[in-house]
C-alpha positions as CSV (number, residue, x, y, z in Angstrom):
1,X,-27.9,55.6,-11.0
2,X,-30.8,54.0,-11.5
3,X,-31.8,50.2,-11.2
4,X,-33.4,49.0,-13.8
5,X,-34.9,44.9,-13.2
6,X,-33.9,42.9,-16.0
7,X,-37.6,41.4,-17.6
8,X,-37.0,37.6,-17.4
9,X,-38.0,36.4,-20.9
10,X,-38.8,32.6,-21.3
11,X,-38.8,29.8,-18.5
12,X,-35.4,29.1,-16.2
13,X,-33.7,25.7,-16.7
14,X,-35.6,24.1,-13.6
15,X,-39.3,25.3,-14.6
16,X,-38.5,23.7,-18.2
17,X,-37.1,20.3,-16.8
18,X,-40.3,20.6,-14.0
19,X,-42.9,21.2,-17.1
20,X,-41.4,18.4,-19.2
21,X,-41.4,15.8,-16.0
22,X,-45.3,16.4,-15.8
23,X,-45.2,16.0,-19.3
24,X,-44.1,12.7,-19.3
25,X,-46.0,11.8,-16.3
26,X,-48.9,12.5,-17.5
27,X,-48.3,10.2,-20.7
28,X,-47.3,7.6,-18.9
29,X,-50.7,7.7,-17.3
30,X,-52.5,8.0,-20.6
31,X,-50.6,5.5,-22.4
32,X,-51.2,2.3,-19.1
33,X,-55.2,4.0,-19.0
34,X,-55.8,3.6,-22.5
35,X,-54.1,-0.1,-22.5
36,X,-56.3,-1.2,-19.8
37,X,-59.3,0.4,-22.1
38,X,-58.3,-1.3,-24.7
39,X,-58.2,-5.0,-22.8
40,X,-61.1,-4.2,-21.4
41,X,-62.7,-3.5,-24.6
42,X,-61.2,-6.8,-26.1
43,X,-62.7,-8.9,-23.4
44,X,-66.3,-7.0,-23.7
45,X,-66.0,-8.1,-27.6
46,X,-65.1,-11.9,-26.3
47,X,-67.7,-12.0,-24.1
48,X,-70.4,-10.7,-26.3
49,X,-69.0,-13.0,-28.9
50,X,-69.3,-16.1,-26.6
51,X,-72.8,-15.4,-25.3
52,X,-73.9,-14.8,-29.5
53,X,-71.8,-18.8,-30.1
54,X,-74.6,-20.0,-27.6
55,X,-77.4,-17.9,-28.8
56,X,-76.4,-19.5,-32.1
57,X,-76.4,-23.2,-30.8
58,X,-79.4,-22.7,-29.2
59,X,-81.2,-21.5,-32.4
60,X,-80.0,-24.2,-34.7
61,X,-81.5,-26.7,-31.8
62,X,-84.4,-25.0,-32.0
63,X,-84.6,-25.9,-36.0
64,X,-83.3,-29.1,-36.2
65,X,-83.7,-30.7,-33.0
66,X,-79.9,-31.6,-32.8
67,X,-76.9,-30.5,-31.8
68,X,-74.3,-28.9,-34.6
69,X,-71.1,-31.2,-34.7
70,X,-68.0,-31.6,-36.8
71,X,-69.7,-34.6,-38.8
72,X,-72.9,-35.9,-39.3
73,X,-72.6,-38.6,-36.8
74,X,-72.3,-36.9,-33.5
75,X,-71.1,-38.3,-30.9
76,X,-72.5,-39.3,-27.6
77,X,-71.1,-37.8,-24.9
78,X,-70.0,-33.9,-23.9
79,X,-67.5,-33.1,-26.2
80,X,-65.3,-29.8,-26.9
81,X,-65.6,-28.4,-30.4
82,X,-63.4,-25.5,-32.1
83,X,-64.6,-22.2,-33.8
84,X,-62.0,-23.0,-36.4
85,X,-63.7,-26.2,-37.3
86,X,-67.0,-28.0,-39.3
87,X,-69.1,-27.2,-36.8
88,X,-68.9,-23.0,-37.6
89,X,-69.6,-24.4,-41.3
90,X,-72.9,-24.9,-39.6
91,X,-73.6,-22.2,-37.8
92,X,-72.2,-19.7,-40.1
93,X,-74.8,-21.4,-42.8
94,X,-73.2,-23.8,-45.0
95,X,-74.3,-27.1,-45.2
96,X,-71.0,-28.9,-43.8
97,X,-71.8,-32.8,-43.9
98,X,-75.7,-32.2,-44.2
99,X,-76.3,-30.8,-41.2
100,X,-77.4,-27.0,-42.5
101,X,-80.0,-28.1,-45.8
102,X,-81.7,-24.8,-45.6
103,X,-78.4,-23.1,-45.3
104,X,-79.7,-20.9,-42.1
105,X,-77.0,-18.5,-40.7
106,X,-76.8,-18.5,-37.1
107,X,-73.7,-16.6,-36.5
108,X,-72.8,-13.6,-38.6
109,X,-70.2,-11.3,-36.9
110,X,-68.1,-8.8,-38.5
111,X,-65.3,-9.8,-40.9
112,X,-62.2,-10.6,-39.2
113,X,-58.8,-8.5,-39.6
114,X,-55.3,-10.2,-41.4
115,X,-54.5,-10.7,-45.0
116,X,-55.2,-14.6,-44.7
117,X,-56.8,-17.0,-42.7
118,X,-53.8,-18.0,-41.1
119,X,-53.4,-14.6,-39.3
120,X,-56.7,-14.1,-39.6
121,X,-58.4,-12.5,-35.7
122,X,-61.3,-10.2,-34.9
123,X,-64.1,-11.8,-36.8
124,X,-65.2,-14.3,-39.4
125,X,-63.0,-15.1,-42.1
126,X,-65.8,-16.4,-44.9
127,X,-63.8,-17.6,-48.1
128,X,-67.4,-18.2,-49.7
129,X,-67.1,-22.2,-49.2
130,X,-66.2,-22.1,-45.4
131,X,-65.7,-19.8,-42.3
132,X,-63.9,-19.9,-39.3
133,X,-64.4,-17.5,-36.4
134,X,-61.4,-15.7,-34.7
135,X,-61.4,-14.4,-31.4
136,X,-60.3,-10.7,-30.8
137,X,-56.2,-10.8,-30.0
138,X,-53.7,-11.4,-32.9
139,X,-51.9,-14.6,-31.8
140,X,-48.9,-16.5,-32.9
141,X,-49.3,-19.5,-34.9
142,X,-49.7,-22.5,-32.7
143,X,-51.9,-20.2,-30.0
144,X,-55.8,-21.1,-29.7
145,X,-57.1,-18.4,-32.2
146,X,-60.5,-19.4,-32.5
147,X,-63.6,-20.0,-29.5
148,X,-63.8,-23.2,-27.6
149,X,-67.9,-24.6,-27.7
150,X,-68.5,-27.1,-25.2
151,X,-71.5,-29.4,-26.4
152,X,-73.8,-31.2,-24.2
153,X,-74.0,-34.5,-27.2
154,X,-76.0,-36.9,-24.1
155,X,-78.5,-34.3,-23.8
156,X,-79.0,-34.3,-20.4
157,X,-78.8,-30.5,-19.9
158,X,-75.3,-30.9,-17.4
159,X,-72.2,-29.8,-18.7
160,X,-68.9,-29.9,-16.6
161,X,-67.5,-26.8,-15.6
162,X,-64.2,-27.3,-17.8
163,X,-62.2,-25.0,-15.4
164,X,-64.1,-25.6,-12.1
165,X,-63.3,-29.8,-11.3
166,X,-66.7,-31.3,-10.1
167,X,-68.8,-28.2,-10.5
168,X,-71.8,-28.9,-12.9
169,X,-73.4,-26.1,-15.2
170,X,-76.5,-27.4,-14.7
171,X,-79.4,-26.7,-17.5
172,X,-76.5,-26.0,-19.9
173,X,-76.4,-27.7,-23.8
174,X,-73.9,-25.3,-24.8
175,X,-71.0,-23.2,-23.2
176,X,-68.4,-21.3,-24.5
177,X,-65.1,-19.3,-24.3
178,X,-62.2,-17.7,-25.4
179,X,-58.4,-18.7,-24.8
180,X,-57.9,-14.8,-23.9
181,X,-54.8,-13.4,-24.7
182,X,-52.0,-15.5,-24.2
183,X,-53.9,-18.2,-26.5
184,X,-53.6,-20.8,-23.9
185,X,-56.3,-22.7,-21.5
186,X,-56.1,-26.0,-19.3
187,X,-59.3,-28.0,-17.6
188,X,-58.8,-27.7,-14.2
189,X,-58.9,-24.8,-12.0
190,X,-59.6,-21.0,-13.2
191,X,-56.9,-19.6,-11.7
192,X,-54.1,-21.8,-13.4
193,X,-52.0,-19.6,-15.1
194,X,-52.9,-20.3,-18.5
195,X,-56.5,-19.8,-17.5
196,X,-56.4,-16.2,-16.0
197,X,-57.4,-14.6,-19.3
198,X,-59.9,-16.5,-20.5
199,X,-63.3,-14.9,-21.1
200,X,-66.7,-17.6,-20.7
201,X,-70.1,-17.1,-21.8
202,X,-71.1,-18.7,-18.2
């Protein structure tokens, strides 16, 4: 009689469960890499959108010899101004309160994501009368959504580090950042918790 070895067709029970474990290994590690890219991506864009906020600032200085604010009065001291507020109606070049008469655009980013201003992130949202700038995260209502500009209004070129107590940013009119994230930022130190996200131009 003759012995004849059976060809083995296909993969045995254990090589199939051993393949599909390295399977979803592997995806596991694609799917936490590309999340990191992606946040590190998003904080790149919040960076680059800070540093062009005090580009911005700096230009409008340059042309009118003044500071943009949320009225035509400024006032006189270091004050904190929002992206979601008069003062973008300035940069972005409308002539909010008389402050922009040649209508000069300062800021032009792209146009933000969401089907309303209200959910509105990524960008400016320009209804043609006003804009508002977004940072790069979709946020829940309530959240800090836009960029926080901290103006040097006493013009003596020394702003306080708003998440550094006592340390001066010295030569500094303008500084700005984003709330990161979680939407959320406190004065004090940077390594409160709702401070660990936040991106800064400085």
């Amino acid at each position: 009689m003759k012995n004849y070895a059976l060809k083995r067709l296909g993969f045995t029970l254990i090589e199939l469960l051993v393949t599909i474990a390295i399977v979803m290994v592997l995806t596991g590690l694609l799917v936490v890499t590309t999340g990191q890219v992606r946040m590190a991506a998003d904080r790149m864009k919040a960076k680059e959108a800070c540093a062009s906020l005090v580009q911005a600032v700096g230009s409008y200085y340059t042309d009118y010899g003044h500071l943009p604010a949320n009225s035509r009065t400024a006032p006189e001291r270091d004050q904190i101004v929002e992206t979601t507020e008069g003062v973008f109606d300035v940069l972005a070049g409308y002539d909010f309160d008389g402050q922009n008469p040649r209508r000069n655009v300062y800021f032009s980013g792209t146009h933000a994501r969401g089907d309303s201003r209200g959910r509105a992130f990524g960008g400016v949202w320009d209804d043609g009368s006003s804009a508002d700038l977004f940072d790069v995260w979709r946020k829940e209502a309530g959240l800090q959504r836009g960029y926080s500009i901290l103006l040097d209004y006493d013009y003596d070129e020394r702003l306080s580090d708003p998440f550094s107590p006592g340390r001066n940013l010295a030569g500094a009119v303008v500084v700005s950042w984003s709330a990161g994230k979680d939407g959320e930022w406190e004065r004090g130190s940077a390594r409160a918790e709702k401070n660990r996200d936040n991106v800064t131009s400085w």
